[in-house]
N, C-alpha and C positions, 0 to 999 in steps of 0.2 A: 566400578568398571566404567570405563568413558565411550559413551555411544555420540556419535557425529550423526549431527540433524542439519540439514539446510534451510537457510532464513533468507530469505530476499529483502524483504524490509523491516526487519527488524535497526539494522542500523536508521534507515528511514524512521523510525519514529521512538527510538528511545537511545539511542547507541549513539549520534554526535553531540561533540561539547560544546555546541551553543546551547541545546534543550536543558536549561536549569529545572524544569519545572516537568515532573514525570505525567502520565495520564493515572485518571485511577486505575482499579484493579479491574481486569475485565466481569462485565456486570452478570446478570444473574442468567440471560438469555444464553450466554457464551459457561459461563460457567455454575449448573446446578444437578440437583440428584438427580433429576431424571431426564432421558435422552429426548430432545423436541422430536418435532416429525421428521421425516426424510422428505427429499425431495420428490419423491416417487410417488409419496402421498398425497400433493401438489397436482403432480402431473395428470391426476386422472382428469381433474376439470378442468386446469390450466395450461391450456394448448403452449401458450411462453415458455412452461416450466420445462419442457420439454429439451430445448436448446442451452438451455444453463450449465448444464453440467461442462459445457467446451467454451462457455466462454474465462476471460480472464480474473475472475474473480472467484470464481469456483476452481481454479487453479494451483492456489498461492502457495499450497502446502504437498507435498508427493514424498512419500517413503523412498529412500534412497535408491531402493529397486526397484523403481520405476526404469525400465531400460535407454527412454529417450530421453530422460535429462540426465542419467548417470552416466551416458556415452561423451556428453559433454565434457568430462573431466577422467574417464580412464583414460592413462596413458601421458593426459596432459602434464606441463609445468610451467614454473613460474616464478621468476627472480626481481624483485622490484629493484628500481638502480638505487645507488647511492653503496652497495655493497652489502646487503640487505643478503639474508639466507633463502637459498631457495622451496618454496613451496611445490611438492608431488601429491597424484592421486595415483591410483593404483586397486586392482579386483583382487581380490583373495580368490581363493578357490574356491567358497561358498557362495561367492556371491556377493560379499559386504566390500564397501567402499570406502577405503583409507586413503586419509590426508597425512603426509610427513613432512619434515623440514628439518632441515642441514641441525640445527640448532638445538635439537629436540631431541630425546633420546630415542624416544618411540613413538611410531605412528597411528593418529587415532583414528576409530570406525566410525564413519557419514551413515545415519539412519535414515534421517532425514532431510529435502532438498525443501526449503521454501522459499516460493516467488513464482510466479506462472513463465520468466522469464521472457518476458516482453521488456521489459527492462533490466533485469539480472536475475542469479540463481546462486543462492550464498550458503555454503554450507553452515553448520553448527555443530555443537560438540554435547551431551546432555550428561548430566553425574548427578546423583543424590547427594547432598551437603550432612553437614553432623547433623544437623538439624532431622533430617529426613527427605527434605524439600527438593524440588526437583530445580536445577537450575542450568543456566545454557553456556557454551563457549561459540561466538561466533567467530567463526575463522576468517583470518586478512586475506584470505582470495575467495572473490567470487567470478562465475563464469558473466560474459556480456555478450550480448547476441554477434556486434558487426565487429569485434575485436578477442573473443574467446577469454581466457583467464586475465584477470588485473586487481590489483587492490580494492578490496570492497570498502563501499565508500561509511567515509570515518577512520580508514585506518590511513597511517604512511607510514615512509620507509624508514622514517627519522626516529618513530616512535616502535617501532618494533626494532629495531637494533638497541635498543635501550633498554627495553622489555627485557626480564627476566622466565626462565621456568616455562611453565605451559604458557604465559601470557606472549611468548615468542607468538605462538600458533593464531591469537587474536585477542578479540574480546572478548572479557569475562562478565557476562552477567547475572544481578543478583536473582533472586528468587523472582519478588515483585517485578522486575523488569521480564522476567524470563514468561512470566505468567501475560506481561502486555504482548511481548510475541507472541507468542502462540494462541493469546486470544482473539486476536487481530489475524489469524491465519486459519483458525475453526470457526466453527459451528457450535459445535459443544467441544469443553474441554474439562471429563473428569477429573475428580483431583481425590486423591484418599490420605486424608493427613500431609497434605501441601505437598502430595506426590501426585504429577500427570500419570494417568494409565491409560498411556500410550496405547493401547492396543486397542482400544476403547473409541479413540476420541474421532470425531465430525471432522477431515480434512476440509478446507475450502469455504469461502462464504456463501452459501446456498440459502433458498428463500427465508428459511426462520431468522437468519439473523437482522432483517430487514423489515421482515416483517410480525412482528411481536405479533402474539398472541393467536399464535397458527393453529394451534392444539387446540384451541377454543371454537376456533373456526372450522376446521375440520370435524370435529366432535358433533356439529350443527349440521354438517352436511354442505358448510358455508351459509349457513343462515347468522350467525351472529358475525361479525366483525368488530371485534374489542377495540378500545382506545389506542389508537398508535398501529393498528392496522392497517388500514389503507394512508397512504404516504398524500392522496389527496386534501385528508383533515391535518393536515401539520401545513405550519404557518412557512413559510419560506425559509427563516432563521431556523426552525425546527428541523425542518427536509435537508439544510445542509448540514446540522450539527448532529444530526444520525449520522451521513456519509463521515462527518468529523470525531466520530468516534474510534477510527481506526488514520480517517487521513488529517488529523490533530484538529481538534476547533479551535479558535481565538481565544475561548476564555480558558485555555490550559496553558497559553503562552503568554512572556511577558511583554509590557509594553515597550523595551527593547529590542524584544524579538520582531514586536508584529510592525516594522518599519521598511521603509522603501531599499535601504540600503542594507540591508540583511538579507544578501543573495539566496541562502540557503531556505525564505519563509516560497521560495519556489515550488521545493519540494508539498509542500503543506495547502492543497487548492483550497480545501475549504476553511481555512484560515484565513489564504488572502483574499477568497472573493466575498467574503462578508465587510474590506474595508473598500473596495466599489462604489463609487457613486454611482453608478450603476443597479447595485443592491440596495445600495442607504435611501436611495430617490423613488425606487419604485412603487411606492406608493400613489404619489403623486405624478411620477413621470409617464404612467400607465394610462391616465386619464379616466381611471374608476373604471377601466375594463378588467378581462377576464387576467389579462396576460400576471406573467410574475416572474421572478429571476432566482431560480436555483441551481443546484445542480445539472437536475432532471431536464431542462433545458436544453441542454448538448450533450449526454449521456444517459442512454437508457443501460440500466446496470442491469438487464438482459440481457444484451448484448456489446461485442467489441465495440472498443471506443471507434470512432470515424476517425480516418487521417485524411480529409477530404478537407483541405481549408476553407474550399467555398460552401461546406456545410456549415461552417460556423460562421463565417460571416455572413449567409442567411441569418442565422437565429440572430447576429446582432441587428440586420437590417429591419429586422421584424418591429424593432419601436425606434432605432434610427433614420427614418424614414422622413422625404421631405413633406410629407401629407400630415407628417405630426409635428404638431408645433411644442411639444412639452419635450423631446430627446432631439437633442442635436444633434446635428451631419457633418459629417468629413467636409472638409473645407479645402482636402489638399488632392485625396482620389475621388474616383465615380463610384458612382453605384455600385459595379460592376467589379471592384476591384477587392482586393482579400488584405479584412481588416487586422487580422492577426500580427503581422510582423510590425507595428507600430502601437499596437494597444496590450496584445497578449505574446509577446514573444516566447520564442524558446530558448533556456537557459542552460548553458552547460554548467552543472557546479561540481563534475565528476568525469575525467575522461571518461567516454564514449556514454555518459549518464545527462540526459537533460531532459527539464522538464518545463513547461507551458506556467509561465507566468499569469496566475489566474487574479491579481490581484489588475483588474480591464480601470487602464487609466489614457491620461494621454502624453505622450511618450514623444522628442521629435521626430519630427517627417523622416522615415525612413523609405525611401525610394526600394522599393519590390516588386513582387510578380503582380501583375494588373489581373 
């Protein structure tokens, strides 16, 4: 029986046909016998943990009946041009949420919505294979916040009119891919004989995934803190290639991919901010201080990201500064001015989808907001 689950970035990290090269199999934290802590457990001493649960990361994954991302799509529809069949949602009288198209002969049930939608909200499809194995259909429309239903990105119109069978409705993925969604969108995600149980599993990324070895910590009272528990003992390349566990690291892609001219390595920060001179020089660009360049930098993954441009070009001002003679300065603006749209631009590679070019180089002079 075909139950429809929503992905939001699943296309984002396994589903376009430039990524030759898949991630492994989600690792033991995300997927093992027993359930980590909740977040609740956290919050007794963790005043932060508190706030997590609303932001964008503890979001990524919501059961279809969730009523304010499923109002997104009842009712709606959607025709991509070229002559393309069109895409419906629609409410049963239970409650469940069906996707149909012209094309198809019947319309399948949305269980699941994944993506916090800040960027989009992608349904999917879920079936057990002969195998037993649980695996996923993503569907060619997803919702976008400033334009509502459109192609989710990886699919076109070109290529679904050519498509045959269920493959009209989207994309079909295999097990192991289905298993990188959705471990990139839990906490925990059990499995019984290569089957998800669903009813089971840790929606959202919540502190265990971040923070290994919580159950140890907890269990102490917080007296022990295990290796790989505070994100302070991890080396810079480490702190980002955690976050790159889910937002791709460099050493999963090829060196075709990780190139200036590969619009799409946009989508993947922590891929590109590791080829940074920026990143690569810190060592020495720092002057044997405290300072360092990761992630964590300009995102505390507590909370929402900032859309405050002059927040970030503080944090680059912080060792481009003309008191330091080891990081160079703008030559073209002031102090005062927002370094972003000539160093970090924003990339469109998906109507109404763009994303912050983290690979900080130097770019020409593009004249912007001071």
């Amino acid at each position: 029986m075909l139950t429809v689950v929503l992905l939001v970035a699943c296309a984002m990290m396994a589903g376009l046909s430039l990524q030759h090269q898949s991630k492994p199999a989600p690792g033991p934290a995300v997927v093992s016998r027993t359930r980590p802590p909740q977040t609740k457990s956290c919050v007794e001493c963790h005043e932060i943990a508190q706030q997590f649960n609303f932001v964008p990361h503890a979001q990524t994954l919501h059961s279809s009946t969730a009523a304010k991302l499923k109002n997104q799509f009842i009712g709606q529809s959607f025709k991509p041009e070229d002559g393309a069949s069109t895409y419906s949602f629609f409410e049963a009288g239970d409650g469940t949420l069906f996707c149909q198209n012209d094309s198809y002969p019947q319309p399948v049930s949305v269980s699941w919505l994944l993506g916090s939608g800040r960027h989009a909200i992608t349904p999917v499809s879920t079936w057990t294979n002969s195998a037993g194995q649980t695996e996923l259909l993503e569907l060619a429309v997803s919702w976008y916040p400033d334009r509502g239903l459109g192609l989710t990105l990886g699919q076109s119109a070109e290529t679904l009119r050519s498509a045959v069978g269920i493959d009209r409705l989207g994309n079909r993925l295999s097990h192991g891919e289905s298993l990188e969604c959705f471990g990139c969108h839990t906490t925990w995600l059990p499995l019984e004989d290569g089957r998800i149980r669903f009813r089971e599993l840790d929606p959202g990324v919540t502190c265990y995934r971040c923070h290994t070895g919580a159950a140890q910590h907890i269990e102490t009272d917080g007296e022990a803190t295990p290796p790989g528990f505070s994100w302070s003992e991890l080396t810079p390349l480490e702190s980002v290639n955690r976050c790159g566990n889910c937002h791709r690291r460099a050493d999963q892609m090829t060196p075709e991919e990780l190139t200036v001219d590969n619009q799409l390595l946009v989508r993947f920060a922590s891929a590109a901010i590791v080829q940074s001179s920026c990143f690569l020089q810190q060592s020495t660009a720092f002057d044997g201080g405290n300072e360092r360049l990761d992630c964590l930098n300009c995102h505390d993954p507590h909370l929402p990201a900032s859309t405050d441009p002059v927040f970030y070009s503080d944090q680059c001002r912080k060792c481009h500064d003309v008191a330091r003679s080891s990081a160079s300065t703008c030559p073209d603006l002031t102090r005062v001015s927002n370094c972003l749209p000539c160093h970090m631009p924003k990339v469109e590679i998906h109507p109404s989808l763009s994303f912050t070019d983290h690979w900080i180089r130097t770019r020409p002079f593009i004249s912007g907001p001071k």
